[in-house]
C-alpha positions in Angstrom: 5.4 43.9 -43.3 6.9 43.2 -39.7 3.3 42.9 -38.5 2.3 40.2 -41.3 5.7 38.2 -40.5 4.8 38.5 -36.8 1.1 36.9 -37.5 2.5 34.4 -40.0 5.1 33.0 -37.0 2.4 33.3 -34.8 0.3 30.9 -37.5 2.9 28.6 -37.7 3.6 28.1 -34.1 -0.1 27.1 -33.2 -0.2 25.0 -36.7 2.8 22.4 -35.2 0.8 23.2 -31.4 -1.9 21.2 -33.0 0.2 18.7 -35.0 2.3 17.9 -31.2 -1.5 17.4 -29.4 -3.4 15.8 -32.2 0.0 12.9 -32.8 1.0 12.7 -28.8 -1.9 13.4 -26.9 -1.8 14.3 -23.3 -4.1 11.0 -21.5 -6.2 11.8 -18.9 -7.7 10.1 -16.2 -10.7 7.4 -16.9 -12.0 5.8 -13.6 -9.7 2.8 -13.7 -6.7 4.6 -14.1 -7.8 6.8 -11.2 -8.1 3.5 -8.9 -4.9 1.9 -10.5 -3.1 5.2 -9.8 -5.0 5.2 -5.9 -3.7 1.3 -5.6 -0.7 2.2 -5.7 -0.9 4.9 -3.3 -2.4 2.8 -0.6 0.0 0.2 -1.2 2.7 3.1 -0.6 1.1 4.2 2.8 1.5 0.6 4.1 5.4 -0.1 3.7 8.3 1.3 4.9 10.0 4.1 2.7 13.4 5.8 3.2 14.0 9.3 4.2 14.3 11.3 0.2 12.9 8.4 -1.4 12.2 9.1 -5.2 8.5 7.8 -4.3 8.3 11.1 -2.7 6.8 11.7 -6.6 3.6 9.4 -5.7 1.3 12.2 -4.7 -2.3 12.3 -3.9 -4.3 12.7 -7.2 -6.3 15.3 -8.0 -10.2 14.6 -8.0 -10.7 16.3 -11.3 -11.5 13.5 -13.6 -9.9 15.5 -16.5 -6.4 15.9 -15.5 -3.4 14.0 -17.1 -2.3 10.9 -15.4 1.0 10.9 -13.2 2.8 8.5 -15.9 5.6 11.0 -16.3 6.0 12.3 -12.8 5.9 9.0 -10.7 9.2 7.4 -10.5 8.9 3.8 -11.8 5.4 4.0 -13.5 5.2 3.9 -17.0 1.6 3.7 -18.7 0.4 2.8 -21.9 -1.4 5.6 -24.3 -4.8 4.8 -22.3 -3.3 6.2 -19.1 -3.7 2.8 -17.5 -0.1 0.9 -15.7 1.9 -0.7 -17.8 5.3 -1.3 -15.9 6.0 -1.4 -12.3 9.9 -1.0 -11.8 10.6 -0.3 -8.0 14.4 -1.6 -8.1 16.7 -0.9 -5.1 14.7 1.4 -3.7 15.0 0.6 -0.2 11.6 -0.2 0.1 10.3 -2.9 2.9 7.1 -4.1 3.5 3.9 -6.9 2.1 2.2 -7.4 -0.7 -0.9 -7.3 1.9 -1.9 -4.1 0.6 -1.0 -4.5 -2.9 -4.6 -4.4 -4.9 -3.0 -6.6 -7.9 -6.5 -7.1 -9.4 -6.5 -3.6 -10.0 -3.5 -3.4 -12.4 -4.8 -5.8 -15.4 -2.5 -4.3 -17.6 0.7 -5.1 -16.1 3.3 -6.6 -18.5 6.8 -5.3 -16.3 6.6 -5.9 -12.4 10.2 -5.5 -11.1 10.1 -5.7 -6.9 14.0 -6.9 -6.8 16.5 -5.7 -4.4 14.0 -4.5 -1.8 13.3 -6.3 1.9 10.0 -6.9 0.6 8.9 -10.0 2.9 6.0 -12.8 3.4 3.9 -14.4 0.9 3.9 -13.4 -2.7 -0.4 -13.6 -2.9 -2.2 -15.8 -5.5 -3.9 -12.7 -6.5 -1.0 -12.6 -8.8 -2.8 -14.7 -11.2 -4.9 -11.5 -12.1 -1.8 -9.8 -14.0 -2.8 -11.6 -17.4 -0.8 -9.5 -19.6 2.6 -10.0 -17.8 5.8 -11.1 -19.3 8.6 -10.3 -16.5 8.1 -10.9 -13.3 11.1 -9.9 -10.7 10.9 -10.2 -7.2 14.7 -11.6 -6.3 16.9 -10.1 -3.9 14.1 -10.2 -0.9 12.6 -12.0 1.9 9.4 -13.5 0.1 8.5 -16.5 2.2 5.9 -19.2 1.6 5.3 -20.8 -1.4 5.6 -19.9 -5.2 1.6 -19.9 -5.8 0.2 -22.3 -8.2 -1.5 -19.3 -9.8 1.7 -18.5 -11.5 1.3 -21.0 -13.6 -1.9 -18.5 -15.0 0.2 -16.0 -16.6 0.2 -17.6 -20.1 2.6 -14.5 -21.5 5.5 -15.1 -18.8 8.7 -15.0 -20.6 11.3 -14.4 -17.2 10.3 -15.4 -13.7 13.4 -14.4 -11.1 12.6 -15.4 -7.2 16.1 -15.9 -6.5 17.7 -15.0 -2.9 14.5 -15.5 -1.2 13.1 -17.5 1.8 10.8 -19.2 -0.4 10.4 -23.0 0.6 8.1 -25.4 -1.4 8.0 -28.1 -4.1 7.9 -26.4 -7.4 4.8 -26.2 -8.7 3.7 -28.7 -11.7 1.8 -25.8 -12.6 5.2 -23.9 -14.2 4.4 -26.3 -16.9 2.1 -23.9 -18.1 4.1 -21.2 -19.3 5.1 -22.2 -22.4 6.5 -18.9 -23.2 9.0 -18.9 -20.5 12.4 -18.1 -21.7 14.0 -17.6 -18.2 13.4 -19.4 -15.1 16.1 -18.7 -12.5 14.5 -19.3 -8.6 18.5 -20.4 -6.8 19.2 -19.7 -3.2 16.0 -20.3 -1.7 14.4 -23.6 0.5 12.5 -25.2 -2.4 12.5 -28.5 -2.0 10.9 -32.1 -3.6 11.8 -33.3 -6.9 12.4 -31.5 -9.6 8.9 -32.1 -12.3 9.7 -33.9 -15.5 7.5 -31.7 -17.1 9.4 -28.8 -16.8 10.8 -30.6 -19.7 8.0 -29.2 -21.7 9.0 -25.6 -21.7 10.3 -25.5 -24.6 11.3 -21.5 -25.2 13.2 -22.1 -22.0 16.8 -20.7 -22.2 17.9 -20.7 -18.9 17.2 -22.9 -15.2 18.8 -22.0 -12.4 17.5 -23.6 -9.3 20.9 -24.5 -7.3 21.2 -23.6 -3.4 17.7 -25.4 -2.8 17.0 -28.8 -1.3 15.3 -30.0 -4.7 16.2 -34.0 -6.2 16.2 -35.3 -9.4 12.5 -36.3 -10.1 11.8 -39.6 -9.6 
């Protein structure tokens, strides 16, 4: 009797094994998760981290095609169910450097990038116009320099864009018009200057504008 209780827990346990890896299945590498994942670690070997840095969890990845993607292990990666990027949060960590090295084309999925409170410096690259799919963009609280690229005005599902309290200094480009899907638009205490466009006018899901501590005028 003890025996036949012991084989039917024994049943019952591998029955809800299956259930748990048939409804939340463990995702595995595909080739451009693999080069997403490897993106990210070149970018890493070309800034400057902090001594105990929680990107101490980026490790090297193994070669074996079939082994589970890092999703759960790599501070501030989260994938989607394909095992490809999905949101990039790098908040305060200490972190200075370029986006030089930063392979955006290879992260089509992005939807979250979050870069803020970093000393993350130079020009944010008009490679950015490859992230499609993303609907907050972050990068306040650095030393971006340069210009906001005109490729911004590419990313069609933008709903927040913060550059604020950066060395950013250019007209604002009539591009912005674009995003009609912008809710938050908040680029203060930079060097933008130039008129502010009329057409901003036409972004209308826009919520909030904050573009004080610039040298902008009222457009002509």
């Amino acid at each position: 009797m003890a025996k036949q209780i012991m084989s039917s827990s024994n049943l019952l346990f591998f029955s809800l094994a299956l259930v748990i890896i048939t409804f939340f299945p463990i995702p595995h590498y595909t080739s451009a998760s693999f080069e997403e994942f490897n993106a990210l670690l070149k970018w890493k070997a070309s800034i400057e981290i902090p001594k105990n840095s929680l990107l101490s969890s980026w490790i090297p990845l193994p070669l074996n095609s079939g082994a589970s993607v890092p999703c759960t292990s790599w501070f501030g990666v989260v994938c989607k169910s394909d095992g490809s990027i999905e949101k990039l949060n790098l908040t305060s960590s200490r972190l200075k450097g370029t986006l030089h090295r930063f392979s955006i084309s290879l992260l089509p999925n992005l939807v979250h990038f979050n870069l803020s409170l970093n000393n993350f410096f130079g020009p944010i690259p008009p490679e950015i116009r490859h992230l499609s799919k993303l609907v907050y963009l972050d990068f306040s609280f650095n030393k971006f320099s340069g210009v906001i690229p005109h490729e911004i005005g590419n990313l069609l599902q933008l709903t927040v864009l913060y550059l604020f309290s950066n060395n950013i200094s250019c007209p604002i480009p009539i591009e912005l018009k674009n995003l009609k899907s912008l809710t938050h638009l908040v680029a203060y205490n930079n060097q933008l200057s130039g008129s502010i466009a009329s057409s901003l006018g036409d972004l209308t899901s826009l919520n909030i504008l904050y573009l004080y501590q610039n040298q902008l005028s009222d457009s002509s």
